[in-house]
C-alpha positions in Angstrom: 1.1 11.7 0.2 4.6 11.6 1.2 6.3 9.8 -1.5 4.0 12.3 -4.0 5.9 15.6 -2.2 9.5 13.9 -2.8 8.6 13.6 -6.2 7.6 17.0 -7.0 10.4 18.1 -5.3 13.1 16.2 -7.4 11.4 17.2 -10.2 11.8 21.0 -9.2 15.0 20.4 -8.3 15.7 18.7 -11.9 14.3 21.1 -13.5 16.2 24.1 -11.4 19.4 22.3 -12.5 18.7 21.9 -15.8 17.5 25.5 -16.1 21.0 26.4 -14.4 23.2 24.5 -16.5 21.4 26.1 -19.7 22.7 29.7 -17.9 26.3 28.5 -17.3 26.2 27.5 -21.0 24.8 30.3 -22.4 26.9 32.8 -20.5 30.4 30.2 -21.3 29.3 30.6 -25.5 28.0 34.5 -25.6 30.8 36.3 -23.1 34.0 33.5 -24.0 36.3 32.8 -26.6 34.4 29.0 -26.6 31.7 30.6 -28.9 34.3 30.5 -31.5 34.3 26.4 -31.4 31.0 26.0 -32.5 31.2 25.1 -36.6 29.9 27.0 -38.4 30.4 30.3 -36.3 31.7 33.3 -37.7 35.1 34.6 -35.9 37.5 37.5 -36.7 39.2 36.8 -39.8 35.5 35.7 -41.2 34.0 38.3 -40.2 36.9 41.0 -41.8 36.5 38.8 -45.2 32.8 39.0 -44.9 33.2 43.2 -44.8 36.0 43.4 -47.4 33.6 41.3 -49.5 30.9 43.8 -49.0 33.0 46.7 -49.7 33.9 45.0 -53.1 30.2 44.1 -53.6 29.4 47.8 -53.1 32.4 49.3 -55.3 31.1 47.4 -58.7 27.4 48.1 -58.0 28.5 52.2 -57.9 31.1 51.7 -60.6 28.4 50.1 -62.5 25.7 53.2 -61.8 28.7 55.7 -63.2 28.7 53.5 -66.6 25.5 53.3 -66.8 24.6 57.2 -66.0 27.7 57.7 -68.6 25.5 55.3 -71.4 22.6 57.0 -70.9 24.2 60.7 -71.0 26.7 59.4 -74.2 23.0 58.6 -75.7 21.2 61.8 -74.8 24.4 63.6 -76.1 24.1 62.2 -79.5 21.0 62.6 -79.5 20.9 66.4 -78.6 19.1 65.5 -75.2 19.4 67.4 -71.6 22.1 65.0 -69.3 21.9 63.3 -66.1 23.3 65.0 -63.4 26.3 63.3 -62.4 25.3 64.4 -58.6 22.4 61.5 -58.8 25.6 58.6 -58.1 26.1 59.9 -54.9 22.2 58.6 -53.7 23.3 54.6 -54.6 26.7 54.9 -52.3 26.9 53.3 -48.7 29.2 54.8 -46.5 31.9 52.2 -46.1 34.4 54.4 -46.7 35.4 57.5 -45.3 34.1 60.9 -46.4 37.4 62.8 -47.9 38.1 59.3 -49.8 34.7 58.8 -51.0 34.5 62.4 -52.0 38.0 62.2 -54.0 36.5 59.2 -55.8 33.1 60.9 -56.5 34.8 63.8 -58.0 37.5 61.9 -60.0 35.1 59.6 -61.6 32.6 62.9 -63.1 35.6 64.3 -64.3 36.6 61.1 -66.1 32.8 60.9 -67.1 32.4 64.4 -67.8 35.7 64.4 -70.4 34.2 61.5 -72.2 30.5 63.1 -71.9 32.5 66.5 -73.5 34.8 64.0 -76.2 31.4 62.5 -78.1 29.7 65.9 -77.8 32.7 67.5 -79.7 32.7 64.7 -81.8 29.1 65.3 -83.1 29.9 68.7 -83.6 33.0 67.9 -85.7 30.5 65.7 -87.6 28.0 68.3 -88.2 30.4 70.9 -88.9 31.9 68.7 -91.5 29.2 68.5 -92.9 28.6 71.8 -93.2 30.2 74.5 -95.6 32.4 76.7 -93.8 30.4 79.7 -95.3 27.4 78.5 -93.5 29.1 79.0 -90.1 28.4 81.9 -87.9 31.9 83.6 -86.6 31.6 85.8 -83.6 34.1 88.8 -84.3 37.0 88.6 -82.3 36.7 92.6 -81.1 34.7 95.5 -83.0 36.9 98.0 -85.0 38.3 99.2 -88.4 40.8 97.0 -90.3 44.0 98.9 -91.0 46.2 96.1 -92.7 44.0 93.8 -95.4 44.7 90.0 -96.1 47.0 89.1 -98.5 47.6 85.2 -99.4 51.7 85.7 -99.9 52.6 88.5 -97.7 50.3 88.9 -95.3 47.6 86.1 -94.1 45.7 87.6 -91.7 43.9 91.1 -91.2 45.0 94.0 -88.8 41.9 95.2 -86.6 42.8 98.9 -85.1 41.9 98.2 -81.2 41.9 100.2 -78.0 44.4 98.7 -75.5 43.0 96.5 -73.2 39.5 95.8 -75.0 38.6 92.5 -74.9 39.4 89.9 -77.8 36.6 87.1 -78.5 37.0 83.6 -79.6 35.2 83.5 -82.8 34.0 79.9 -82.7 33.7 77.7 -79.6 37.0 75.3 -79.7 40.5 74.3 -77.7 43.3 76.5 -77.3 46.6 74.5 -78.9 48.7 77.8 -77.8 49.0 80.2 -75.6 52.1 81.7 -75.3 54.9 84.9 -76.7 56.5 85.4 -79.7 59.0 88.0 -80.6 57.3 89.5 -83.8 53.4 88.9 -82.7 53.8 89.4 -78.8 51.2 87.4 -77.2 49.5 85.0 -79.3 46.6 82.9 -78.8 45.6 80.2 -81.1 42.5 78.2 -81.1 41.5 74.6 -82.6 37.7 74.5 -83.9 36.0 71.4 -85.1 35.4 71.6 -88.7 39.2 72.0 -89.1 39.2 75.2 -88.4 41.7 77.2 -86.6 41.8 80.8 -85.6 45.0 83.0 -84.5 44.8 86.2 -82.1 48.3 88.3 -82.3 49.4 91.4 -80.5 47.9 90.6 -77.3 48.4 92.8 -73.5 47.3 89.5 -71.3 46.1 86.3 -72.1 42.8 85.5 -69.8 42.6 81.5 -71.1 45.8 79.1 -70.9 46.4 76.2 -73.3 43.6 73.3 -73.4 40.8 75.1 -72.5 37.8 74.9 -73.9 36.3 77.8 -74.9 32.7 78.9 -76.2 32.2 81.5 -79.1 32.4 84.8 -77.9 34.2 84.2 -74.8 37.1 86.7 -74.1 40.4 84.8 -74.4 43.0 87.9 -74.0 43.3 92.0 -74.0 44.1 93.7 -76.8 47.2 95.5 -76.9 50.9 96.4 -78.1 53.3 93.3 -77.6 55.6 92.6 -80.4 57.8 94.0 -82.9 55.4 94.5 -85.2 53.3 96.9 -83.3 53.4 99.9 -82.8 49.3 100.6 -81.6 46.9 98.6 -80.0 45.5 96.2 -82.7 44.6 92.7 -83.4 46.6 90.6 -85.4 43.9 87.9 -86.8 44.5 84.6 -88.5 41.6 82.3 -90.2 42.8 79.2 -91.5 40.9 75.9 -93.0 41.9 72.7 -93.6 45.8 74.2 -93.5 44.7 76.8 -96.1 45.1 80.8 -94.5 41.7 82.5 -95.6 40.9 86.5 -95.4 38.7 86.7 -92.2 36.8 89.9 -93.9 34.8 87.0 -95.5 33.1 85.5 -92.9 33.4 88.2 -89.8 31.8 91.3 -90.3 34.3 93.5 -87.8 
């Protein structure tokens, strides 16, 4: 009975020690530097590759969202479709990076999309309007009033609309501006690039509202009529019309 006792007590006490020793182990490994000994396990520099991977990882799968949100709006743009909104990109981002960084990005990469998105749009339009006689175009009359000066090929291209000072002057087709700027004989001039070829010249100006490369839509006021120039002595609008680098008399295609 005796010899039975000592036994189960060494084998308490073995098992006691072993339990201990597993403790002393376990705290050496999880609260020491010896954890970092064990092959296989990850220490610091691992660990900062292991995030700077994952940042990569994450950088090409949102760069590769934006080129494929930009196929799919390039498609629907040639095809006359509705767009993506560029805001959906923002759902597939993790926040690795901070927020004024990651906003910079966002905003930089829809205005690189956006321009591209606006680029093969124009370019349909071009197309189109290429295809299409410039007497089948619809001009939106750069202001409303009488014309005091007709076109003349030689000696004076353009037409001479009586204006009151200050009303608002119109681009006639949606385009870019090339030129915004003074000159001494037509004061300040604003001079637009359509597709199609196409450009149109707005003289005699008080203020320009639009500076030069911006995209404007027909009918949108680019400048106030007014007096600036030698040539003027009354508020008027000096008007150009030219086509493929030949001046043509607006009076046939604007009804003012």
């Amino acid at each position: 009975m005796s010899k039975t006792k000592d036994k189960r007590n060494v084998i308490l006490l073995a098992t006691a020690a072993f339990v201990l020793m597993l403790a002393i182990n376990f705290c050496l490994i999880a609260f020491t530097p010896l954890k970092t000994l064990i092959p296989g396990y990850p220490d610091a520099e691992m660990r900062r590759h292991s995030v700077e991977t994952a940042l990569r990882v994450d950088s090409l799968q949102l760069a590769l969202s934006r080129w494929e949100l930009y196929s799919e709006n390039l498609s629907r743009v040639l095809l006359g479709q509705e767009t993506i909104s560029i805001d959906s990109l923002k759902a597939s981002g993790r926040d690795y990076m901070g927020r004024n960084s990651r906003h910079k990005d966002n905003r930089e990469d829809s205005l690189i999309i956006e321009g591209l998105i606006e680029k093969a749009r124009l370019a349909r339009i071009d197309k189109n309007l290429k295809a299409l006689p410039i007497e089948g175009l619809h001009f939106f009359p750069p202001l409303k009033g009488n014309v005091s000066q007709g076109y003349n090929e030689s000696q004076h291209p353009a037409v001479d609309i009586v204006a009151s000072k200050d009303q608002l002057v119109c681009a006639v087709l949606e385009g870019t501006i090339i030129f915004a700027g003074w000159n001494d004989e037509n004061g300040y001039t604003v001079i637009i690039q359509h597709a199609g070829n196409i450009i149109s010249s707005y003289s005699h100006c008080q203020q320009m509202l639009r500076q030069r490369g911006e995209q404007v839509k027909a009918g949108s006021a680019i400048a106030l009529a007014g007096t600036t120039g030698t040539s003027s002595k009354h508020p008027q609008l000096h008007f150009e019309l030219w086509y493929n680098g030949r001046s043509l008399n607006p009076v046939d295609y604007i009804k003012f």
